[in-house]
VODOKOL-933869 format. One record per residue (C-alpha): residue number from 0; residue in three letters; chain; x negated, y, z negated. Coordinates in steps of 0.5 Angstrom, whole numbers. Layout:
<recs>
num residu chaine x y z
NUM ALA A X Y Z
...
</recs>
This chain:
<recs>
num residu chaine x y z
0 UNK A 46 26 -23
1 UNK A 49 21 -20
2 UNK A 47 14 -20
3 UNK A 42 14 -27
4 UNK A 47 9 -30
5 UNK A 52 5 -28
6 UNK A 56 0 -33
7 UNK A 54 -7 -33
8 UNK A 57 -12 -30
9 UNK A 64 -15 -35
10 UNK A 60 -10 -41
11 UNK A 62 -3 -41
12 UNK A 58 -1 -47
13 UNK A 51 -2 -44
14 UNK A 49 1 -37
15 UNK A 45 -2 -33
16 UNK A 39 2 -31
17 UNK A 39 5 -25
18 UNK A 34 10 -22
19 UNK A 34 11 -14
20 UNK A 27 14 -12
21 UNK A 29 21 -11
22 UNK A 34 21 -17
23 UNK A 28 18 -21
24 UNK A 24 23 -20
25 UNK A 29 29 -20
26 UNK A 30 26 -27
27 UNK A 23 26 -29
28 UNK A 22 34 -26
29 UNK A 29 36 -30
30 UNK A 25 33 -37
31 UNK A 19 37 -34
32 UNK A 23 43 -35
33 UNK A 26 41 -41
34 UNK A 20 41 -44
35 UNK A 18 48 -41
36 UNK A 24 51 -43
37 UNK A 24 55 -50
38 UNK A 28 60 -53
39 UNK A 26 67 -52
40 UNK A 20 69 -55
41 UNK A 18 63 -56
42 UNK A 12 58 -52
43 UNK A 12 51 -51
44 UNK A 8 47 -57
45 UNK A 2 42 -54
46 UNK A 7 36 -55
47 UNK A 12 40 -50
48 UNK A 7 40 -46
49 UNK A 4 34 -45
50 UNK A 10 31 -43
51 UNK A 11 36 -38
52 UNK A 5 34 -35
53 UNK A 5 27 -36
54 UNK A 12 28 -32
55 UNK A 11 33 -27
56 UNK A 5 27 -23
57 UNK A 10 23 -25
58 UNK A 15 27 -20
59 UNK A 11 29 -16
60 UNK A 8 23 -15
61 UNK A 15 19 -14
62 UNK A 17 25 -8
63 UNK A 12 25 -4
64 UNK A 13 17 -4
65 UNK A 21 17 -2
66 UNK A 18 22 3
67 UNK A 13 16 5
68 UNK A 18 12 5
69 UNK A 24 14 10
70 UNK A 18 15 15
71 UNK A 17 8 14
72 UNK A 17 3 8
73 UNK A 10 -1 9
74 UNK A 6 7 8
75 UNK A 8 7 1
76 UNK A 3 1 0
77 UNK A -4 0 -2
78 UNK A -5 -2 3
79 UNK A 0 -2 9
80 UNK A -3 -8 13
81 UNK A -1 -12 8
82 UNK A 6 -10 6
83 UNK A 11 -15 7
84 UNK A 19 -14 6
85 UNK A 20 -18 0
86 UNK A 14 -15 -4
87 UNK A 17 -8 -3
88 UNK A 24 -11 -4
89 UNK A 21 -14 -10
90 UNK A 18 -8 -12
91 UNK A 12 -13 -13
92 UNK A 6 -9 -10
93 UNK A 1 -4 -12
94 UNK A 3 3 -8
95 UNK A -2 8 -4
96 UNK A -4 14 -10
97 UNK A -2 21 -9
98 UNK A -8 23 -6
99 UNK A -7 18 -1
100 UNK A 0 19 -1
101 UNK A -2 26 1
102 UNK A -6 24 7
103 UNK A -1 20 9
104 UNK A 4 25 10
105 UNK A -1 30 13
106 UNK A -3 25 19
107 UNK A 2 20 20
108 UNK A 8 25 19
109 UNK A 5 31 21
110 UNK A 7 35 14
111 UNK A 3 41 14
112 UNK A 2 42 6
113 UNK A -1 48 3
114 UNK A -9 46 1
115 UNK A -7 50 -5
116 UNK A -2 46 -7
117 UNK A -6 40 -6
118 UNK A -10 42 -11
119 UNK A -7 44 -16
120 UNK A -3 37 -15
121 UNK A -10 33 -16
122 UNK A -12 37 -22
123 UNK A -7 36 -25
124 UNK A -7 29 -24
125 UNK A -13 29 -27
126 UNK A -10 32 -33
127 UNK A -6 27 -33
128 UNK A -11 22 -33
129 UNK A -14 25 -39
130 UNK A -8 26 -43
131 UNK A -5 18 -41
132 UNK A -12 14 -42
133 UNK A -18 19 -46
134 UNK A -14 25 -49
135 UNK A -15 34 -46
136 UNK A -16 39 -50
137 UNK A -15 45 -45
138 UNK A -12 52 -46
139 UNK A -5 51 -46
140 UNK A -5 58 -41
141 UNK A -9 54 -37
142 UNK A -5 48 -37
143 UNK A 2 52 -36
144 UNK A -1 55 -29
145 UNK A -2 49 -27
146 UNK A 4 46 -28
147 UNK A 7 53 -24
148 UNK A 2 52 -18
149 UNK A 5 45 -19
150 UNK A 12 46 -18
151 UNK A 12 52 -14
152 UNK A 9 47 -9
153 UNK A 14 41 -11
154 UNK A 20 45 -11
155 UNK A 20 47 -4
156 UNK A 18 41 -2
157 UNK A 25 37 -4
158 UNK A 29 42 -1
159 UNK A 24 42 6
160 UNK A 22 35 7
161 UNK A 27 31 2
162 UNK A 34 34 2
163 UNK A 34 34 10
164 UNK A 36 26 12
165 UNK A 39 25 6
166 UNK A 48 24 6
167 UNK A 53 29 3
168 UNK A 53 25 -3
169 UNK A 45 25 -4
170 UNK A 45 32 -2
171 UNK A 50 34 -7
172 UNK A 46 30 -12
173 UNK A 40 33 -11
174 UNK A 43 40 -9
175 UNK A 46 39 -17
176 UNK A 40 37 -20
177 UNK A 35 42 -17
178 UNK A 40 47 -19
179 UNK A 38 45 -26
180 UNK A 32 46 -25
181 UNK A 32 52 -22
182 UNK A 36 54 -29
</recs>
């Protein structure tokens, strides 16, 4: 994916660090899939799967926000009404959840998202929640299916909604990493 690093200014040694939206979170979903992926025969253990989960909200959650934020930038804060240019170019604000993301896209977007991927996206938001801030423990089956009904929404989503409007060169980018993750 181009763009992760860049070299410092003067200092090639060391790259900056650099994750435009949708590369920051088609990086987290390439992690995803690294960690599901195993040898034949074999199943991702609990720590595998952890991180997949930690990650894929993670990409979800930056996906659907790139999505917000090409329809217009002040819709990826908390609340709008109070966004200003310099908070959003700073970085500096608190941003809308994924759920509030996901209405967002619904009634100002006019984006028709299954309700079956919606709710697979909230409870995994809520594993996340639990594994980040309480602790799971659920069946690693369980915990799997989710991951699938996640990326099963994810994955068309990029293609449909995120690659249209992108230039060439995000395009290839994106085309290139999917082509990863598909792998």
């Amino acid at each position: 994916m181009a763009g992760r690093t860049q070299p410092a200014e003067g200092n090639s040694q060391r790259p900056d660090v650099s994750y435009p939206l949708i590369a920051n979170g088609l990086d987290y979903l390439v992690d995803v899939v690294d960690q599901l992926a195993t040898l034949p025969g074999r199943l991702p253990n609990a720590r595998a799967l952890k991180y997949a989960v930690l990650h894929l909200q993670a990409a979800t959650e930056v996906l659907l926000k790139a999505r917000l934020q090409r329809e217009h930038w002040t819709l990826v804060f908390r609340k709008p009404e109070a966004a200003t240019r310099s908070a959003f170019d700073s970085a500096d604000f608190d941003s809308c959840s994924t759920d509030e993301a996901f209405a967002r896209l619904t009634r100002i977007t006019g984006l028709a998202l299954p309700d079956k991927a919606v709710t697979a996206v909230k409870k995994l938001a809520r594993d996340r929640n639990a594994l980040q801030h309480y602790g799971l423990t659920a069946p690693a089956a369980a915990v799997e299916a989710r991951t699938a009904d996640v990326l099963n929404f994810l994955l068309p989503f990029i293609s449909d909604h995120l690659v249209p409007g992108l230039d060439q060169s995000q395009k290839a980018d994106v085309e290139g990493t999917m082509y990863l993750v598909r792998s």
